[in-house]
Backbone and ligand atoms as CSV (ligand in chain L), in Angstrom:
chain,resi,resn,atom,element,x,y,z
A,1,UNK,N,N,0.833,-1.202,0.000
A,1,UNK,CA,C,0.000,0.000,0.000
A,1,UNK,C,C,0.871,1.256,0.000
A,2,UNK,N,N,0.449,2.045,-0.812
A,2,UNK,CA,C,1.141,3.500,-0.856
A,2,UNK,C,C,0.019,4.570,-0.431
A,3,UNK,N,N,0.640,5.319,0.256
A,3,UNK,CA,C,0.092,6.584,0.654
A,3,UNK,C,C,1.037,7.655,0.028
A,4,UNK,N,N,-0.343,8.423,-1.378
A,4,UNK,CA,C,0.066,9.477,-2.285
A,4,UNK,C,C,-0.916,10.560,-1.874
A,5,UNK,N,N,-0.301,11.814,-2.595
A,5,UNK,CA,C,-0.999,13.416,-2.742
A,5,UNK,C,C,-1.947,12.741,-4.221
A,6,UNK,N,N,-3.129,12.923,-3.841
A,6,UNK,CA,C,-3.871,12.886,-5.248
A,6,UNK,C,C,-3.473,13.853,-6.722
A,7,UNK,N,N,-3.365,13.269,-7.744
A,7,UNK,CA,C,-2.302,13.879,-8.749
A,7,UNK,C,C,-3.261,15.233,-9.350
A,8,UNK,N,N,-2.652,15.770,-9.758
A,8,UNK,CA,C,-3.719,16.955,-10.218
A,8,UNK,C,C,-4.847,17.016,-10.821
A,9,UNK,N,N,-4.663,16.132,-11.820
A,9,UNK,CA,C,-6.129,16.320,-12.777
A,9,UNK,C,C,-6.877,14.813,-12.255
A,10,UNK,N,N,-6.179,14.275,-11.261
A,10,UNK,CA,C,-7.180,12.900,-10.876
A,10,UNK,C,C,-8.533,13.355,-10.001
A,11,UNK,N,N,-9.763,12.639,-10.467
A,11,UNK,CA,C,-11.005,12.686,-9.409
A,11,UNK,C,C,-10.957,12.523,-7.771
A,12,UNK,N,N,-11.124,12.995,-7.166
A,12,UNK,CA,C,-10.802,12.547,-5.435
A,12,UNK,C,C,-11.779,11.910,-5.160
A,13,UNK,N,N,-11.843,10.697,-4.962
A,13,UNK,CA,C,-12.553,9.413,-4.081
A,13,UNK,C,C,-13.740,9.638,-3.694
A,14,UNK,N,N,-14.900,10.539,-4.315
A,14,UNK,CA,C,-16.027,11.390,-3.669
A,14,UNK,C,C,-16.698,10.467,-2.726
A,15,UNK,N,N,-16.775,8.588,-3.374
A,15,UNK,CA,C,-17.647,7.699,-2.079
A,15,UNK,C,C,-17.094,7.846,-1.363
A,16,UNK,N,N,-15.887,7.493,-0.767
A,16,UNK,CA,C,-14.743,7.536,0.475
A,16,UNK,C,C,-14.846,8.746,0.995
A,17,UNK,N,N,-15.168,9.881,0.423
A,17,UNK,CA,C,-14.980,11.141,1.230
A,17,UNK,C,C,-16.668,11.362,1.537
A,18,UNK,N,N,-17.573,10.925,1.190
A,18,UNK,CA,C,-19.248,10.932,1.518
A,18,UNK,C,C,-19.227,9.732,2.842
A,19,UNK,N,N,-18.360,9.019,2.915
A,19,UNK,CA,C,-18.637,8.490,4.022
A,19,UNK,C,C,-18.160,8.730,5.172
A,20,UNK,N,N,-17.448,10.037,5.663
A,20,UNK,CA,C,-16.909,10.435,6.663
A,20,UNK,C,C,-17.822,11.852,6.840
A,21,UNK,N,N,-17.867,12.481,5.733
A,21,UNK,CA,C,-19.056,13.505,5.846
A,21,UNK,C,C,-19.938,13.389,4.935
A,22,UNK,N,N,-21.503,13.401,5.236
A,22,UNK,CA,C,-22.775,13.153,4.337
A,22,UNK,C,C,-22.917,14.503,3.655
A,23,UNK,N,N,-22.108,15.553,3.566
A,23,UNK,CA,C,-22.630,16.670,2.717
A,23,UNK,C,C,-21.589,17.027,1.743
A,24,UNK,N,N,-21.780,16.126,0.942
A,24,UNK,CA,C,-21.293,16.759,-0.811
A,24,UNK,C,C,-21.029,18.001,-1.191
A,25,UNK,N,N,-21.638,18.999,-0.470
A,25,UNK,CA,C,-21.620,20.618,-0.383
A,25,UNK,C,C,-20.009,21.071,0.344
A,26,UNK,N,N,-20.451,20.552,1.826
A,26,UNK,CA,C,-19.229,20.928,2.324
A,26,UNK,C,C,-17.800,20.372,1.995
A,27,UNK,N,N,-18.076,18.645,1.150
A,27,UNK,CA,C,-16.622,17.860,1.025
A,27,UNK,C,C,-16.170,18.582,-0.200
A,28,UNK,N,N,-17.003,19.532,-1.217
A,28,UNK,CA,C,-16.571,19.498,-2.455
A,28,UNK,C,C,-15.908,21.097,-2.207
A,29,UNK,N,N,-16.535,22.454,-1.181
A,29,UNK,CA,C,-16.016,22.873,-1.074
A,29,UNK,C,C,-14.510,23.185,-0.205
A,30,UNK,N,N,-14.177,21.994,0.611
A,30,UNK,CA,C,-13.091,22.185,1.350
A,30,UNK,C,C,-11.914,21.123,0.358
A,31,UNK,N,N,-12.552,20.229,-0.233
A,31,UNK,CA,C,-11.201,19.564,-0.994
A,31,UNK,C,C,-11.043,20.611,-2.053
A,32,UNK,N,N,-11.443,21.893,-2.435
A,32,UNK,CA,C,-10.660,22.890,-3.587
A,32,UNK,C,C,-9.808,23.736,-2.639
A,33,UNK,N,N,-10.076,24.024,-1.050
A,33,UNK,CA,C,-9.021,24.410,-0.428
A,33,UNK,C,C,-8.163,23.392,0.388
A,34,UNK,N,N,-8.229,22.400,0.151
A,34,UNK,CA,C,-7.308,21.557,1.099
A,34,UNK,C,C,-6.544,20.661,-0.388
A,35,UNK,N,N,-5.401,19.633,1.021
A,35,UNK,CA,C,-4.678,18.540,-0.158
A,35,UNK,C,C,-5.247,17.387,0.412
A,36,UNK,N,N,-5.378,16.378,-0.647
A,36,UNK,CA,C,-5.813,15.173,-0.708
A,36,UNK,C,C,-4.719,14.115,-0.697
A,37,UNK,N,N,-5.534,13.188,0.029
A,37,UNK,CA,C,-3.801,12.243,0.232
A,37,UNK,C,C,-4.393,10.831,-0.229
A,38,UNK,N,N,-4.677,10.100,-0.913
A,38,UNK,CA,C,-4.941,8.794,-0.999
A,38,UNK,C,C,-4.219,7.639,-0.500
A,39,UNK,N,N,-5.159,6.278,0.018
A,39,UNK,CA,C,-3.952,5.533,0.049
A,39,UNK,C,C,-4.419,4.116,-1.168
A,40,UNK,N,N,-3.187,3.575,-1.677
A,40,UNK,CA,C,-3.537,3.205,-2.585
A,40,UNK,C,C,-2.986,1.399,-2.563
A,41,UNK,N,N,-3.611,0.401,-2.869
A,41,UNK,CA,C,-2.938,-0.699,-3.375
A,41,UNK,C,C,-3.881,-1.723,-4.293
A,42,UNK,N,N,-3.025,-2.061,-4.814
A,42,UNK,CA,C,-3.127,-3.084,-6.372
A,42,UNK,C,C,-4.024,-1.899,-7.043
A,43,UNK,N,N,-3.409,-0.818,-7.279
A,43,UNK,CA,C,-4.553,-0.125,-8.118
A,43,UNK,C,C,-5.797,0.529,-7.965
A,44,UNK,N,N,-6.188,0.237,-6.163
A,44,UNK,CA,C,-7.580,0.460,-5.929
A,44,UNK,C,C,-7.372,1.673,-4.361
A,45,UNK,N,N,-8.172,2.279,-4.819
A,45,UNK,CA,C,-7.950,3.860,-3.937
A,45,UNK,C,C,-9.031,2.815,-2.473
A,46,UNK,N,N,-8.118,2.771,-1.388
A,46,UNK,CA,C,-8.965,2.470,-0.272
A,46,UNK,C,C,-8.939,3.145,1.008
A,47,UNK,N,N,-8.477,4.025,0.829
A,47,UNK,CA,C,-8.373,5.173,2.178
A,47,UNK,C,C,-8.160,6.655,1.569
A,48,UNK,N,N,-8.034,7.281,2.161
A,48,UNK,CA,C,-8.332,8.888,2.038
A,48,UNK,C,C,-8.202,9.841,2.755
A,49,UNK,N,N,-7.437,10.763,3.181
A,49,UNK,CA,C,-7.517,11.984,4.093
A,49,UNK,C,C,-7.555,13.541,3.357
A,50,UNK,N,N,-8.256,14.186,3.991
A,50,UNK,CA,C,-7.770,16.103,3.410
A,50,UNK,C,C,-7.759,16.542,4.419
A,51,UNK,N,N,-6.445,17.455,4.401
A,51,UNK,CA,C,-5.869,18.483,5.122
A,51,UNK,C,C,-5.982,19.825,4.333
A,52,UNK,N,N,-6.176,20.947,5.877
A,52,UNK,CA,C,-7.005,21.785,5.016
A,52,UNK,C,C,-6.402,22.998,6.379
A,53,UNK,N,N,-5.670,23.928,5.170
A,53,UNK,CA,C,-5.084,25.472,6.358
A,53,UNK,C,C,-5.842,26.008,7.025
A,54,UNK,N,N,-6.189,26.170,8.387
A,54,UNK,CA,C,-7.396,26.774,8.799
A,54,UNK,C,C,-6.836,28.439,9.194
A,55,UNK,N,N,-6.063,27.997,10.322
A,55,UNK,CA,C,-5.038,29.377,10.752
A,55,UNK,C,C,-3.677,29.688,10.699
A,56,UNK,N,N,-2.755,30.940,11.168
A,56,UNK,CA,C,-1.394,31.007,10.884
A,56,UNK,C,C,-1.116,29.105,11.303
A,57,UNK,N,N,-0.417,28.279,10.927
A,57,UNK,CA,C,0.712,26.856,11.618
A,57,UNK,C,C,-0.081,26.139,11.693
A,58,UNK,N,N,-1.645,26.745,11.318
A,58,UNK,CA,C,-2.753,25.376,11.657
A,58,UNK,C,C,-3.232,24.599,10.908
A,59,UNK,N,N,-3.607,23.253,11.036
A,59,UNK,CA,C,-4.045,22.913,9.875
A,59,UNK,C,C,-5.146,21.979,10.325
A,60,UNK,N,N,-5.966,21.415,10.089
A,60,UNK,CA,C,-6.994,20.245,10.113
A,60,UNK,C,C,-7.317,18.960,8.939
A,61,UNK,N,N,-7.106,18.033,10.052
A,61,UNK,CA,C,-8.069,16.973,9.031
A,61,UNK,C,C,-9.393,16.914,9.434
A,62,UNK,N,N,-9.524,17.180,7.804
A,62,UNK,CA,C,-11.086,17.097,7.643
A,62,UNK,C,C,-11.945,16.671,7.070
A,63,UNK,N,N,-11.046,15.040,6.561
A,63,UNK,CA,C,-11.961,14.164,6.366
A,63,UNK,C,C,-10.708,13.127,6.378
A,64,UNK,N,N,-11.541,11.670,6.655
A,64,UNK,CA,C,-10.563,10.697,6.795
A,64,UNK,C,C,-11.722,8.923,6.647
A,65,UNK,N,N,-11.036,8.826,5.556
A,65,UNK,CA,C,-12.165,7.523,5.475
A,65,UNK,C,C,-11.197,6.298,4.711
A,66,UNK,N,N,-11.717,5.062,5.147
A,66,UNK,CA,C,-10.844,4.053,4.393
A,66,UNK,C,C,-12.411,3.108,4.343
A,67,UNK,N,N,-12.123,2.539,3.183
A,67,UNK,CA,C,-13.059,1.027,2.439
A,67,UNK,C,C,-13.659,0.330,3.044
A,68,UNK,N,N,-15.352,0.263,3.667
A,68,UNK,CA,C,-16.076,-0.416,4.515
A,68,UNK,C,C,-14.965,-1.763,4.525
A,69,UNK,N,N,-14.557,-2.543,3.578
A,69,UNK,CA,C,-14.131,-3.998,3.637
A,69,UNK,C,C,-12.784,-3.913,4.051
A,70,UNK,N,N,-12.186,-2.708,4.527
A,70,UNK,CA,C,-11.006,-2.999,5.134
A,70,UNK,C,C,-11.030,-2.188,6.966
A,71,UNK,N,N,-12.316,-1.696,7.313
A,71,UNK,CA,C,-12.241,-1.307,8.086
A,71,UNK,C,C,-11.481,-2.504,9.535
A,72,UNK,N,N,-10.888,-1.615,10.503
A,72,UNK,CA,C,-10.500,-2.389,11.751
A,72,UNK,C,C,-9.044,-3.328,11.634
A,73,UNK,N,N,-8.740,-2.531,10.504
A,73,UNK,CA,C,-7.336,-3.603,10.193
A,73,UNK,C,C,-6.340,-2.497,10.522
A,74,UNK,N,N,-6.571,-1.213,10.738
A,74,UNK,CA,C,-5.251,-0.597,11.076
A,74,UNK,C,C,-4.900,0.392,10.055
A,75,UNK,N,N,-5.485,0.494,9.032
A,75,UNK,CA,C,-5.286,1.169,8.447
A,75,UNK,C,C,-5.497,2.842,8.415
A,76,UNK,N,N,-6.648,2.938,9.093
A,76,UNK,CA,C,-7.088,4.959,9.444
A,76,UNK,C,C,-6.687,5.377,10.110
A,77,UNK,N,N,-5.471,4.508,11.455
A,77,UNK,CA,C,-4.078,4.877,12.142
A,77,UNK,C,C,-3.287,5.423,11.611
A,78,UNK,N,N,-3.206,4.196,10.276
A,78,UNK,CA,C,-1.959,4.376,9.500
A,78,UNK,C,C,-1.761,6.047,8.876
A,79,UNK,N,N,-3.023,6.201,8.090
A,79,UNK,CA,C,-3.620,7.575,8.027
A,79,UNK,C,C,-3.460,8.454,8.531
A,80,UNK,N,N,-4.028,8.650,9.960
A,80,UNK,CA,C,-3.907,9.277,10.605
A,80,UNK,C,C,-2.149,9.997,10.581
A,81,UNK,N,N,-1.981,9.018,11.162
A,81,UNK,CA,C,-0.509,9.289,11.629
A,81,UNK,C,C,0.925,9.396,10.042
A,82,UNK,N,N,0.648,9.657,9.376
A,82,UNK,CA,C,0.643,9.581,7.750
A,82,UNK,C,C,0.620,11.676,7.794
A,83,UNK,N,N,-0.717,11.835,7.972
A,83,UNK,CA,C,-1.311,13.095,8.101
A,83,UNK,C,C,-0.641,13.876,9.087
A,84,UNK,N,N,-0.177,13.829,10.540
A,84,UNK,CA,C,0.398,14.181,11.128
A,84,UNK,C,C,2.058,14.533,10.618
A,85,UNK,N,N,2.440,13.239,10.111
A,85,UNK,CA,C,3.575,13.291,9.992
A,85,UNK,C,C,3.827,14.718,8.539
A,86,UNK,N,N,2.695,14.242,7.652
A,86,UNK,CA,C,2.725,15.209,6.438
A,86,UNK,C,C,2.634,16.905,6.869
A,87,UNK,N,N,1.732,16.944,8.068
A,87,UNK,CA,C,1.493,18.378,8.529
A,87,UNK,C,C,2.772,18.834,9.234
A,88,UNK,N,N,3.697,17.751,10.047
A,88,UNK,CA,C,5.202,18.360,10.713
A,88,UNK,C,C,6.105,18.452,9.604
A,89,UNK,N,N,5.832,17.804,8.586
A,89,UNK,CA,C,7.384,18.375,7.339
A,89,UNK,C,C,6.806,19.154,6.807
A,90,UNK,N,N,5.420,20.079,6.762
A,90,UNK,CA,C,5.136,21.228,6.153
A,90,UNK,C,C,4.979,22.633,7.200
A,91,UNK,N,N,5.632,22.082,8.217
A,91,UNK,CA,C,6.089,23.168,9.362
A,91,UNK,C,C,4.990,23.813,9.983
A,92,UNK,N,N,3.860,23.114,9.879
A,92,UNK,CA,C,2.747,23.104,10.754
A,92,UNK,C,C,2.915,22.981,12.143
A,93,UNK,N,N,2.467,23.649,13.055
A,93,UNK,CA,C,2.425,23.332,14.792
A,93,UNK,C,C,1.356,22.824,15.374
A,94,UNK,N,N,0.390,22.993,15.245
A,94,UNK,CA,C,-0.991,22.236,15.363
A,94,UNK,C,C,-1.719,21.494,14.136
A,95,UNK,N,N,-2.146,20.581,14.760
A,95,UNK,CA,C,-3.337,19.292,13.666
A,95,UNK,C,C,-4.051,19.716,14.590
A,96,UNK,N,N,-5.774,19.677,13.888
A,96,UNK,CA,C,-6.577,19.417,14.766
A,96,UNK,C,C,-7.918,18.677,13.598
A,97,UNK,N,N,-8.638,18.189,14.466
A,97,UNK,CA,C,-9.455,17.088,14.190
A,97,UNK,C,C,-11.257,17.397,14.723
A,98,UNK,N,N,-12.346,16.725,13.834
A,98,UNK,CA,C,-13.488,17.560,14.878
A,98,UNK,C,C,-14.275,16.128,14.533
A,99,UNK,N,N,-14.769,15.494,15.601
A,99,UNK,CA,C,-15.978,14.463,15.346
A,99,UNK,C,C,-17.237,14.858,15.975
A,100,UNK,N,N,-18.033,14.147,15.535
A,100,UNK,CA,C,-19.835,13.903,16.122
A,100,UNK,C,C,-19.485,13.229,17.561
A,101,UNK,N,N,-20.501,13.808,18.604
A,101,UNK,CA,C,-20.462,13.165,20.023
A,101,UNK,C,C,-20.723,11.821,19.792
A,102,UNK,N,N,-21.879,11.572,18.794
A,102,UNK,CA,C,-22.317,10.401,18.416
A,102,UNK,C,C,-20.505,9.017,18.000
A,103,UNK,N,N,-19.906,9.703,17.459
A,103,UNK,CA,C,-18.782,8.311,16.339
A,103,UNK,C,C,-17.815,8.263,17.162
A,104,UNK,N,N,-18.304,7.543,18.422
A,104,UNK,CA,C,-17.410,6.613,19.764
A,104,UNK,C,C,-16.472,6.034,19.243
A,105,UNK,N,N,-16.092,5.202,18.262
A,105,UNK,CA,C,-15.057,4.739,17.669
A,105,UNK,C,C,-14.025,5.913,17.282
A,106,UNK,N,N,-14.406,6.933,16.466
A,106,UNK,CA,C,-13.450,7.926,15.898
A,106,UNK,C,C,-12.899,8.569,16.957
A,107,UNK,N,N,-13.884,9.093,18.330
A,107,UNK,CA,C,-13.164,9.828,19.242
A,107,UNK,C,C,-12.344,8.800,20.303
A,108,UNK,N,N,-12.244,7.585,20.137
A,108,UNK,CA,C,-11.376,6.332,20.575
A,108,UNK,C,C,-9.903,6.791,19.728
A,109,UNK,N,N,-10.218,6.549,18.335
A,109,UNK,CA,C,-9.059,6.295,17.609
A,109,UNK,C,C,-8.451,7.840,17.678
A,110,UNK,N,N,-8.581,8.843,17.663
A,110,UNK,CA,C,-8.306,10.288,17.610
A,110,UNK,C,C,-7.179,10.131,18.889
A,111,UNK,N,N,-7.960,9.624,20.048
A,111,UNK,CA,C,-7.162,9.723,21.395
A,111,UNK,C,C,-5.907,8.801,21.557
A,112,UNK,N,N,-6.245,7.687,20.693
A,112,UNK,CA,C,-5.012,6.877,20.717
A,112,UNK,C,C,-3.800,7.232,19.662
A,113,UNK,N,N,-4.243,8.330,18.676
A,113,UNK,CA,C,-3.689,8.927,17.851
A,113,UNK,C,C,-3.062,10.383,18.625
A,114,UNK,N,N,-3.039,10.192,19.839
A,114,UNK,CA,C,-2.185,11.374,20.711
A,114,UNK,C,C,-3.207,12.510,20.128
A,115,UNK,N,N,-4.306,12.794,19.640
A,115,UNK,CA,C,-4.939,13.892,20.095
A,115,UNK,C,C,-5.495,13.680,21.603
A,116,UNK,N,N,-5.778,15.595,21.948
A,116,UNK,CA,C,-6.479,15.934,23.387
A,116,UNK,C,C,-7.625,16.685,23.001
A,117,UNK,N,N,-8.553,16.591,23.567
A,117,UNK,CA,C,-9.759,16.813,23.365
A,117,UNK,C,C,-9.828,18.584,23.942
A,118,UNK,N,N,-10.164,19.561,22.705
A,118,UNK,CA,C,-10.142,20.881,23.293
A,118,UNK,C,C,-11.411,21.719,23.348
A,119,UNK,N,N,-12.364,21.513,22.866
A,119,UNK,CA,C,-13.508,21.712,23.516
A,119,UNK,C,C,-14.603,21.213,22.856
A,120,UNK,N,N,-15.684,21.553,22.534
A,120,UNK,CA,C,-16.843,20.814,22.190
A,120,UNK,C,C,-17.608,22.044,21.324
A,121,UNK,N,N,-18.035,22.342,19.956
A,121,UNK,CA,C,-19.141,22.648,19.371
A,121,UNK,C,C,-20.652,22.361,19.074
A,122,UNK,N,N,-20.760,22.831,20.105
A,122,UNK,CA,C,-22.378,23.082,20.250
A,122,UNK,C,C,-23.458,23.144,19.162
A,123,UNK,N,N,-23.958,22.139,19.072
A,123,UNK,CA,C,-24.864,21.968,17.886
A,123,UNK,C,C,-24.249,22.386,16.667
A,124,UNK,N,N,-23.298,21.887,16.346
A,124,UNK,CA,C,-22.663,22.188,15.148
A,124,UNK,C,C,-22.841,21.351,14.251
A,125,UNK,N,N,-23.743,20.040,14.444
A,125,UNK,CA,C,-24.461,19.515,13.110
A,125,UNK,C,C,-26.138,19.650,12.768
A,126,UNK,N,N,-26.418,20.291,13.673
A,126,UNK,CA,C,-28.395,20.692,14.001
A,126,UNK,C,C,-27.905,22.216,12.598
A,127,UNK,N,N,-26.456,22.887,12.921
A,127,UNK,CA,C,-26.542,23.996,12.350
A,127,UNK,C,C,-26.364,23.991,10.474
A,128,UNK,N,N,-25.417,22.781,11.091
A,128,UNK,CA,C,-24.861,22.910,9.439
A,128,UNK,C,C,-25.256,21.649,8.797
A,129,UNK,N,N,-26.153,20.691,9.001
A,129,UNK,CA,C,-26.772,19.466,7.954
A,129,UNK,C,C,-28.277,19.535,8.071
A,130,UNK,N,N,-28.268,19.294,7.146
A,130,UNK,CA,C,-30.086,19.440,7.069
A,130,UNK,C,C,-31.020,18.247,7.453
A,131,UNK,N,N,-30.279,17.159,7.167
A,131,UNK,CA,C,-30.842,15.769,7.699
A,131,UNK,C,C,-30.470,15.148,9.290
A,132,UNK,N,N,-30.881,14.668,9.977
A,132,UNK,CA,C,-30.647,14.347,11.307
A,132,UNK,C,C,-29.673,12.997,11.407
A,133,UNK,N,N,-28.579,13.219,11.861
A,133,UNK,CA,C,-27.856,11.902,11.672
A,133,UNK,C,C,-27.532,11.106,12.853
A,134,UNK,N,N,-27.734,10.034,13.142
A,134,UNK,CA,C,-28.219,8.937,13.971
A,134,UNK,C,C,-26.532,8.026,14.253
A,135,UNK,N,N,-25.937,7.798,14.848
A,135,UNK,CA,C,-24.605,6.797,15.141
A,135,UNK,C,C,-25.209,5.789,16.313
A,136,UNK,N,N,-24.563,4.976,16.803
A,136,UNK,CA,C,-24.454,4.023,18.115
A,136,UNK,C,C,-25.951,4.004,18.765
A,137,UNK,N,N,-26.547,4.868,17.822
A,137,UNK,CA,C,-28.206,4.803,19.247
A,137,UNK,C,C,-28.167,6.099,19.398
A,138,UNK,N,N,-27.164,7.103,19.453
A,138,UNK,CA,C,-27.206,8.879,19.921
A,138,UNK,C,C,-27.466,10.198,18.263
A,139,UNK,N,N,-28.178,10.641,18.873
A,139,UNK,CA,C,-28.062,11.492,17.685
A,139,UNK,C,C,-26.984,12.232,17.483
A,140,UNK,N,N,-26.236,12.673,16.300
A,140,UNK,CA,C,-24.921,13.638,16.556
A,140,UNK,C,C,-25.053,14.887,16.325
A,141,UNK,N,N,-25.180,15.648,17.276
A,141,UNK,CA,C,-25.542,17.341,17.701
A,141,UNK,C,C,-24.346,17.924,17.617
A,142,UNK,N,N,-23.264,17.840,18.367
A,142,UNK,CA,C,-22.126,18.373,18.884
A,142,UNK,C,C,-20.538,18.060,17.938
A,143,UNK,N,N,-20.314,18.952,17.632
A,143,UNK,CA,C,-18.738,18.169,17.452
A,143,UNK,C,C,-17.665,18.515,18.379
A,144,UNK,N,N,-16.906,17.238,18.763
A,144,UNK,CA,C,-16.034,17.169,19.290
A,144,UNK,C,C,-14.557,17.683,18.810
A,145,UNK,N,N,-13.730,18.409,19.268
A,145,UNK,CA,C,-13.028,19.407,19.073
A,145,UNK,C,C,-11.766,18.648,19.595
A,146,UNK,N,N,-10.569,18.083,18.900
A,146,UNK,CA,C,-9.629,17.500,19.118
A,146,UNK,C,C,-7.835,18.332,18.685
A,147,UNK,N,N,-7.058,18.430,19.517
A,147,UNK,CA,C,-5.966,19.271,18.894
A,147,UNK,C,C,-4.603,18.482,19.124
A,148,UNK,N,N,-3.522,18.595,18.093
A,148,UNK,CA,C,-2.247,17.836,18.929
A,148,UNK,C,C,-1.257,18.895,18.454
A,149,UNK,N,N,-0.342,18.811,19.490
A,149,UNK,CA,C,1.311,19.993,18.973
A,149,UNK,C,C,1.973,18.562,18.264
A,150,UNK,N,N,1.975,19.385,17.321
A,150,UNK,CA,C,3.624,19.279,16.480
A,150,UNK,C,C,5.020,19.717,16.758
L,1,COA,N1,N,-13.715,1.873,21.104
L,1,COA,C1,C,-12.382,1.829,21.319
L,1,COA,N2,N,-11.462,1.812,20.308
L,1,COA,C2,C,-11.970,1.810,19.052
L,1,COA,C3,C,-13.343,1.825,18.761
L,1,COA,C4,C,-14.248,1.848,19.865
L,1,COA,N3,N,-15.567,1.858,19.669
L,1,COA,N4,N,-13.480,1.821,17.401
L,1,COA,C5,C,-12.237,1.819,16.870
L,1,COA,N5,N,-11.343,1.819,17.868
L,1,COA,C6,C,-9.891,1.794,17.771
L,1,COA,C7,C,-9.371,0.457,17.309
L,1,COA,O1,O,-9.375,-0.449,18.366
L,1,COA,C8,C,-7.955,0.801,16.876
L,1,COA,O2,O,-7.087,0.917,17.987
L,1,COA,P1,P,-5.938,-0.155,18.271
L,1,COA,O3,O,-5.003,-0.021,17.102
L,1,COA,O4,O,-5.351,0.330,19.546
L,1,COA,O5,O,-6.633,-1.461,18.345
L,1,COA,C9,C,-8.111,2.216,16.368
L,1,COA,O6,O,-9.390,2.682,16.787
L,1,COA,C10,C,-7.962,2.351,14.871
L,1,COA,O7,O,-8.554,1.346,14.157
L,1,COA,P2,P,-8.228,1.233,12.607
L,1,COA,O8,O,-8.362,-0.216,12.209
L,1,COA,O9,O,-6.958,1.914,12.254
L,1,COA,O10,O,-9.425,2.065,11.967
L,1,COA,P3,P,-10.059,1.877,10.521
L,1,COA,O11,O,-9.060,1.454,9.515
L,1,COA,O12,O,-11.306,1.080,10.627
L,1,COA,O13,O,-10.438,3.408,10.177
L,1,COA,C11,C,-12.119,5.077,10.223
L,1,COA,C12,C,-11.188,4.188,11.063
L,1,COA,C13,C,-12.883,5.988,11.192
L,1,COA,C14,C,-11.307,5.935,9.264
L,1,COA,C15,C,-13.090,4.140,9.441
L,1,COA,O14,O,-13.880,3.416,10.358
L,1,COA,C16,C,-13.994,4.854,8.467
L,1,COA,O15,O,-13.638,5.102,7.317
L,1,COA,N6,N,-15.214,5.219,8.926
L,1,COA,C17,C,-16.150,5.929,8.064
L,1,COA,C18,C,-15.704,7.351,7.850
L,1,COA,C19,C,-15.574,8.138,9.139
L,1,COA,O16,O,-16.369,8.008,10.049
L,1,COA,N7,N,-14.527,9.001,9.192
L,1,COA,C20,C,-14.246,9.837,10.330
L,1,COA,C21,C,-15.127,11.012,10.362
L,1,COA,S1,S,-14.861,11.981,11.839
């Protein structure tokens, strides 16, 4: 498996990136300001991250998805920490990261990925999705606000 910058004139993974965020609106406008990182083997795009400048040294991932059929193998670590590493050789000082209160798994893997949890946005999916989205049994209202130093 290789983990690449998506090449210029290539399509970016739109299923893979609809399954980390359900709004086509917001993924299509932040991948024209962010970079796309694919990860790739035998030919077949199965993971995905965009990083995206928010402030002066800052940067965010803001989306991160790998292939229902490879989920739990280690791979959105791999990612993860892929992304980190890509944001410290571009002389970035902060990553930061934002999940649904609802996706218990993501704010698991975030924490074992040496993020710290820095505060919480308040109905920040009641504000910005139009459909009500449902995880584990909880509805997801809130996003969770995650930061790490570089
Ligand atoms: N409780 C505790 N730990 C959990 C957990 C849970 N409910 N769910 C996952 N984890 C842990 C795993 O145990 C693993 O830790 P370990 O290495 O110490 O065992 C770690 O999270 C990472 O697992 P990994 O196999 O690397 O994750 P993955 O390849 O399945 O990718 C996602 C994780 C989130 C990228 C993947 O599930 C996905 O694409 N989901 C859909 C898109 C999405 O939700 N993106 C994030 C939007 S915020």
């Amino acid at each position: 498996m290789v983990i690449r910058k998506l090449h210029i004139n290539e399509d970016p993974p739109m299923d893979l990136l609809l399954l980390a965020d359900p709004s086509r609106i917001l993924v299509e406008e932040y991948i024209k300001r962010g970079e796309c990182y694919v990860a790739e083997s035998d030919g077949q795009i199965i993971g995905v991250y965009v990083l995206l400048p928010t402030r002066p040294e800052t940067v965010e991932l803001v989306n991160i998805a790998v292939i229902n059929t490879r989920h739990g193998k280690g791979l959105g670590k791999q990612l993860i920490i892929d992304a980190i590493n890509v944001a410290k050789s571009k002389g970035y000082r902060t990553i930061e990261v934002g999940t649904g209160n609802s996706s218990i798994g993501q704010i698991a893997l975030y924490q074992k990925c040496g993020f710290r949890i820095t505060g919480v946005d308040i109905d920040f999916f009641i504000r910005h999705y139009s459909e009500a989205i449902f995880e584990n049994g909880i509805q997801c209202r809130d996003m969770v606000r995650f930061s790490q130093d570089l």
